[in-house]
C-alpha positions in Angstrom: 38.8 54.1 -16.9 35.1 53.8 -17.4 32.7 54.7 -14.3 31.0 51.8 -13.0 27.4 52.6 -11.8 27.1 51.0 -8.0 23.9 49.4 -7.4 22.9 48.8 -3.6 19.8 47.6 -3.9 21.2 44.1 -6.2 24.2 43.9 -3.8 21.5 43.8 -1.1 19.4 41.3 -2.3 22.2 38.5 -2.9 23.3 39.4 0.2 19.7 38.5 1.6 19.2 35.3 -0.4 23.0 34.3 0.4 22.7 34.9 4.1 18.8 34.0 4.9 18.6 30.9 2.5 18.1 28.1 5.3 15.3 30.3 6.5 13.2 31.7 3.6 13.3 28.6 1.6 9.9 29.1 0.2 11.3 32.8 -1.9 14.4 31.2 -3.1 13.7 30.9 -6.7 12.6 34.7 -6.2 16.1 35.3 -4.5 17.7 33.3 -7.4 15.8 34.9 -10.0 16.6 39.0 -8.9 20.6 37.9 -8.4 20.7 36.6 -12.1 19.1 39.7 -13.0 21.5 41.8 -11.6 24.8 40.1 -12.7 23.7 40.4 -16.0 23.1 44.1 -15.5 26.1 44.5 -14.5 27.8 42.4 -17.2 25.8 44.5 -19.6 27.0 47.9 -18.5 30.7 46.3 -18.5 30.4 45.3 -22.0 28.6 48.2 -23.2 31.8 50.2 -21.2 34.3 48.1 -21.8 34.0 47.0 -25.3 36.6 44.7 -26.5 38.7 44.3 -23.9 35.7 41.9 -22.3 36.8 42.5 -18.6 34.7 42.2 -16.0 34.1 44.2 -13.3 35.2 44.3 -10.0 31.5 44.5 -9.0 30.3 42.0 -11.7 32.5 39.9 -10.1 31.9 40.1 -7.3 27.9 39.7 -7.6 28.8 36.1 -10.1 30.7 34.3 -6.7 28.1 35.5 -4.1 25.4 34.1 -6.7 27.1 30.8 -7.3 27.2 30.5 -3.6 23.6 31.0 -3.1 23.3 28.6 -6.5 25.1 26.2 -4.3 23.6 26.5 -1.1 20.0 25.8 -2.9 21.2 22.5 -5.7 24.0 21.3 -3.5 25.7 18.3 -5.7 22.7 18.0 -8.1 24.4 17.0 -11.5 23.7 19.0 -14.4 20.9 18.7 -16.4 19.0 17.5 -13.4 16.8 19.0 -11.5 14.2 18.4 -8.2 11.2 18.1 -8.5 9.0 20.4 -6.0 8.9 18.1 -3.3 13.0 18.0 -3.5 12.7 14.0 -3.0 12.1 13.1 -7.1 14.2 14.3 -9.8 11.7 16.3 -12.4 9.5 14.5 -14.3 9.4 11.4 -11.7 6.7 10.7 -9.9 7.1 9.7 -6.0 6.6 6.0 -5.9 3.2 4.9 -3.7 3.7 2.1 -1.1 3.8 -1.2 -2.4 0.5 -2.7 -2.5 -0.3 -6.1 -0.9 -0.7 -9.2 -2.5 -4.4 -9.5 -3.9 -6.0 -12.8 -1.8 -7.0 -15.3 -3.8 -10.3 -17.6 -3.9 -10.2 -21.5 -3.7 -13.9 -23.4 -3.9 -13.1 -26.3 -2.5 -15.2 -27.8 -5.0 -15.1 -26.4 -8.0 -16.9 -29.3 -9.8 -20.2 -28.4 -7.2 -22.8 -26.3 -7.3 -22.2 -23.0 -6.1 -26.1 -22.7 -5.2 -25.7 -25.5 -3.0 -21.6 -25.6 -1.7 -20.6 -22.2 -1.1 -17.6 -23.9 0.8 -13.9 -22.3 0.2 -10.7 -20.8 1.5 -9.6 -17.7 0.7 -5.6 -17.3 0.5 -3.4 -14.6 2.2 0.0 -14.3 1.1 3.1 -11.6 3.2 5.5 -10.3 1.3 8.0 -12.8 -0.3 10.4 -11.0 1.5 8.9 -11.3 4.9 7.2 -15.0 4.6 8.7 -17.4 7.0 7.2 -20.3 5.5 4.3 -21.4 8.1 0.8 -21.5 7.0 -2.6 -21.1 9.2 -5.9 -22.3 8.9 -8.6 -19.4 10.2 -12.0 -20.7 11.3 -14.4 -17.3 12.2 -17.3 -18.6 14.2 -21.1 -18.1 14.2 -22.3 -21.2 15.8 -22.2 -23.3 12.9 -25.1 -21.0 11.7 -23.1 -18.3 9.9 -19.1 -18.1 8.7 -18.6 -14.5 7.7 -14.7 -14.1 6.0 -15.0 -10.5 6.8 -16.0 -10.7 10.1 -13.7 -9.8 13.2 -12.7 -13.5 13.2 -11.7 -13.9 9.1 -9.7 -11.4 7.0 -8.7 -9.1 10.4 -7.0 -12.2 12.0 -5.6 -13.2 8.3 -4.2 -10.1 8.1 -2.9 -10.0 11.2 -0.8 -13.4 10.5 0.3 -11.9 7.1 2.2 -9.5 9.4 4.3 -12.1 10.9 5.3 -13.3 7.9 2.9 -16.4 8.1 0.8 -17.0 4.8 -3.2 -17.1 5.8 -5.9 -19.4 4.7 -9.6 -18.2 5.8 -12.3 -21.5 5.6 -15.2 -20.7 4.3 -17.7 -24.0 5.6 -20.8 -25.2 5.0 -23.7 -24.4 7.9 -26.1 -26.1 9.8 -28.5 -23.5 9.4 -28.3 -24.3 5.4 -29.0 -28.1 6.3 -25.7 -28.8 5.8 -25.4 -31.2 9.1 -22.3 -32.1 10.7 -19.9 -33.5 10.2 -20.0 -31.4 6.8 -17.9 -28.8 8.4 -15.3 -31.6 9.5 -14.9 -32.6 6.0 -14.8 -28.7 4.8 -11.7 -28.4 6.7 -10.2 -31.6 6.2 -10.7 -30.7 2.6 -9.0 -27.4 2.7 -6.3 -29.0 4.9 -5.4 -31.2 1.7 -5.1 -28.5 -0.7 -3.2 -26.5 1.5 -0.7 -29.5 2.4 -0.2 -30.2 -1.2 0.2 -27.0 -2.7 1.9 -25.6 0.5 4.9 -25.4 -1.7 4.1 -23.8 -4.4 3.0 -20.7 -2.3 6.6 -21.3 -0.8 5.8 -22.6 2.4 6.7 -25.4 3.8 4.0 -28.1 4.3 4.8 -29.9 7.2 4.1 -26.4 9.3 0.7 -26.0 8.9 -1.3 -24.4 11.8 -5.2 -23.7 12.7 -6.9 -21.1 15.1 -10.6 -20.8 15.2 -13.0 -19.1 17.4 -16.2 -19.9 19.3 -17.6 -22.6 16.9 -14.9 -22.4 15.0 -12.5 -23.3 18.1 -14.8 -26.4 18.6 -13.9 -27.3 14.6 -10.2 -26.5 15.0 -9.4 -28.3 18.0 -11.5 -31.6 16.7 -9.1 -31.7 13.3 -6.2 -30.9 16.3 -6.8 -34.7 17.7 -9.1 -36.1 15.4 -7.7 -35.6 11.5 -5.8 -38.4 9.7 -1.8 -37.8 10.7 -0.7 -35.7 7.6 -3.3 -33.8 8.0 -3.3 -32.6 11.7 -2.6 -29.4 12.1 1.4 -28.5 13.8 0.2 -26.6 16.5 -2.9 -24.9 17.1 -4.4 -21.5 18.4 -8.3 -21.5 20.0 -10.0 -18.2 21.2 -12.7 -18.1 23.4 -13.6 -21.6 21.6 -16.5 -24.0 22.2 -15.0 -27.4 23.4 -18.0 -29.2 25.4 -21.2 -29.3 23.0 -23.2 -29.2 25.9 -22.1 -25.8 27.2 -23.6 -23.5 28.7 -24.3 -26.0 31.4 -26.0 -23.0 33.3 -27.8 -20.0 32.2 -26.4 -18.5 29.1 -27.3 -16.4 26.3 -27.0 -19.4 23.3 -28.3 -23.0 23.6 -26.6 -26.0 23.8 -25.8 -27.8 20.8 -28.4 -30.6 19.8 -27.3 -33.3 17.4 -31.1 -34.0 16.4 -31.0 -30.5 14.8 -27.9 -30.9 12.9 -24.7 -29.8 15.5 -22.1 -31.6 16.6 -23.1 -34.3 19.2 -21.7 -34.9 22.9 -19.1 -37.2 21.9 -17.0 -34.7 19.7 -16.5 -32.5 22.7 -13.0 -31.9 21.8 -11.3 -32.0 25.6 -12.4 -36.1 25.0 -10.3 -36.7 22.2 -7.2 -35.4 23.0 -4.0 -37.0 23.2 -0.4 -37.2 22.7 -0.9 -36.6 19.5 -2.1 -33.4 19.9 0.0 -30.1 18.7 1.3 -27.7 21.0 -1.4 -25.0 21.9 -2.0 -21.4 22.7 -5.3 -20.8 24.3 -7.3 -17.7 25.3 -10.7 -17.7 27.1 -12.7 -14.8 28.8 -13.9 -15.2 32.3 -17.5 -14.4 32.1 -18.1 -15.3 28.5 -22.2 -16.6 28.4 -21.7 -18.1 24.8 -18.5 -20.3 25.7 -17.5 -20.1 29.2 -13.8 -20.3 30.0 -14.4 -22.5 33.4 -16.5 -24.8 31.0 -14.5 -25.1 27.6 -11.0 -23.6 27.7 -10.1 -24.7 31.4 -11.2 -28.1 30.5 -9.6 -28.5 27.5 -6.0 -26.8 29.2 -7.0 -29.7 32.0 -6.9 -32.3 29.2 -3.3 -30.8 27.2 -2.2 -31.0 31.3 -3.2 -34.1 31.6 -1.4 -35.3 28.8 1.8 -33.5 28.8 1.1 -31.2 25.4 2.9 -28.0 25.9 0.6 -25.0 25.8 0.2 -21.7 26.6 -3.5 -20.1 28.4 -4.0 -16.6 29.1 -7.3 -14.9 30.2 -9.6 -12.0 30.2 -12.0 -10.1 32.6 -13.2 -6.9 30.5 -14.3 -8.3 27.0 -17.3 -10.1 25.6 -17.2 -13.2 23.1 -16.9 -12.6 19.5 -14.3 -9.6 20.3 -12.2 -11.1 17.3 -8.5 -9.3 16.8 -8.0 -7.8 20.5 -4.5 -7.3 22.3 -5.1 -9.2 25.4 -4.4 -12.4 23.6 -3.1 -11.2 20.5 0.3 -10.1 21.8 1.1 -13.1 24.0 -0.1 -15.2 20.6 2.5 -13.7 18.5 5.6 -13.7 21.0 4.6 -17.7 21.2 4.4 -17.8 17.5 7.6 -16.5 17.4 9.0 -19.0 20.3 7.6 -22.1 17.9 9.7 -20.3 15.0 6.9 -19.1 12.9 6.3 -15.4 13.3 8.8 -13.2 12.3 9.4 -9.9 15.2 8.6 -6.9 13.1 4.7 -5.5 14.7 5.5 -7.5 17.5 6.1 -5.3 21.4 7.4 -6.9 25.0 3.6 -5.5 26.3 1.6 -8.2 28.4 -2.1 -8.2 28.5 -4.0 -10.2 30.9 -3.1 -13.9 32.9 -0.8 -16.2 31.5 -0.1 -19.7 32.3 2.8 -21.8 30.4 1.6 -25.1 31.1 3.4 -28.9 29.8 
């Protein structure tokens, strides 16, 4: 009988790699690599022993099992022919797949036929995720007193985006400004414009048309909440969200930090103060004012105008807050009342959306 030569050391290291492979992951091709070597050691010195007879040793073997055990504990049920990649997620040669990117926005001047130099007026479209749109639209008007309209301020593309969360396609409005001599009621029309494109090609986008909503802020609150009561009927908005919003033109009434609005100079006059005009007609309504605000006051704008949905039985929802300042765009203390009521009226989808509450909240109507 030939001699077999015993090696320790190769017996030693599959033992190693067998018994400390869900710990030393990071030298297991090492492991690997030294176990091969030594079965085929020792199926050399059997051959070269052996000769014909071709059979294996005991110890060769032996070493081939404890090596497809280690081979096993490392590729589990890969097939064959297929291997992982380094990250162990990808099979080799494919590379991890990045996030899905969002839908690109898309530009709409309201009048293409104009002059760009002189109507810079447009909307810019948000769209979620086919698979997450619930079909509801929203108008965004950002503030800026008339004076400036700034898509990517805290009051445009943040509050877009936020919506696109929800599952609620976006429309930012772009209008025309005072402080460009463009006098109102040239924002009016802006938005009664973009109101007619966006009912008419509301299904196209996949959306349904007769669920169109608006939110606006400070001026843009005053615009919004003029359409709510004031646009033609298939045009009014379905319901309608205003944050720390201008409603009486002649606010501040005291001491504030902005003047009153002054028809002579191009704003809105005192007779589209919005709390005048509302009605029956007037869509359900989420409003959010700060208490302390010098630009809008809440006891002089949003407390009328929740007087005036009151007084008129139009369902809406008012909460408040003591520890921000006007112009705070996207902040929680309204935001996350806004979307549970968004969700109430059937147009938000849950996902982003948490049980939290943030600030005073009065379900009125």
């Amino acid at each position: 009988m030939a001699s077999i030569e015993f090696r320790p050391a190769a017996l030693l290291v599959a033992f190693s790699g067998a018994a400390g492979i869900g710990f030393l992951t990071g030298a297991s091709a090492a492991v690997m690599a030294l176990a091969k070597w030594s079965v085929a050691q020792a199926e050399a010195a059997d051959a070269s022993t052996l000769g014909a007879r071709g059979a294996a040793s005991p110890y060769a073997i032996f070493l081939r099992a404890v090596l497809s055990g280690v081979s096993g504990s490392l590729l589990g049920n890969v097939s064959p022919g297929k291997q992982l990649s380094s990250s162990g997620d990808h099979a080799a040669g494919e590379a991890p797949q990045p996030p899905a990117a969002p839908p690109r926005p898309a530009h709409c001047p309201l009048r293409p036929w104009a002059d760009p130099r002189l109507d810079q007026s447009m909307y810019i479209r948000y769209d979620p995720p086919a698979n997450r749109r619930t079909g509801a639209i929203v108008i965004v008007v950002p503030g800026g007193n008339y004076d400036n309209c700034d898509v990517n301020s805290g009051e445009g593309q943040p509050i877009a985006q936020w919506l696109v969360g929800m599952g609620i396609t976006s429309v930012v409005l772009k209008y025309r400004l005072v402080s460009e001599g463009h006098y109102w009621p040239a924002q009016f029309e802006d938005w009664r414009e973009c109101a007619r494109q966006v009912v008419e090609q509301a299904p196209s986008w996949g959306c349904d048309p007769k669920r169109v909503g608006v939110i606006g802020f400070s001026a843009g609150g005053h615009l919004a909440s003029f359409a709510a009561s004031c646009a033609e009927a298939e045009l009014r908005p379905a319901l309608q969200i205003l944050v720390y919003p201008s409603i009486d033109t002649e606010t501040p009434r005291k001491s504030g930090d902005i003047d009153p609005w002054f028809p002579e100079r191009g704003y809105p006059a005192p007779h589209t103060s919005s709390h005048h005009h509302v009605g029956p007609e007037t869509p359900p309504s989420f409003l959010a004012g700060i208490n302390g605000d010098t630009f809008c006051p809440a006891d002089e704008n949003t407390e009328v105008y929740a007087e005036a949905l009151e007084r008129h039985d139009v369902p809406f929802r008012y909460v408040t807050c003591e520890d921000h300042e006007h112009g705070c765009g996207l902040q929680d203390w309204w935001t996350e009342d806004c979307g549970r009521w968004l969700r109430e009226q059937g147009w938000a989808s849950r996902a982003g959306l948490s049980d939290e509450r943030f600030g005073a909240v009065a379900d009125r109507g």
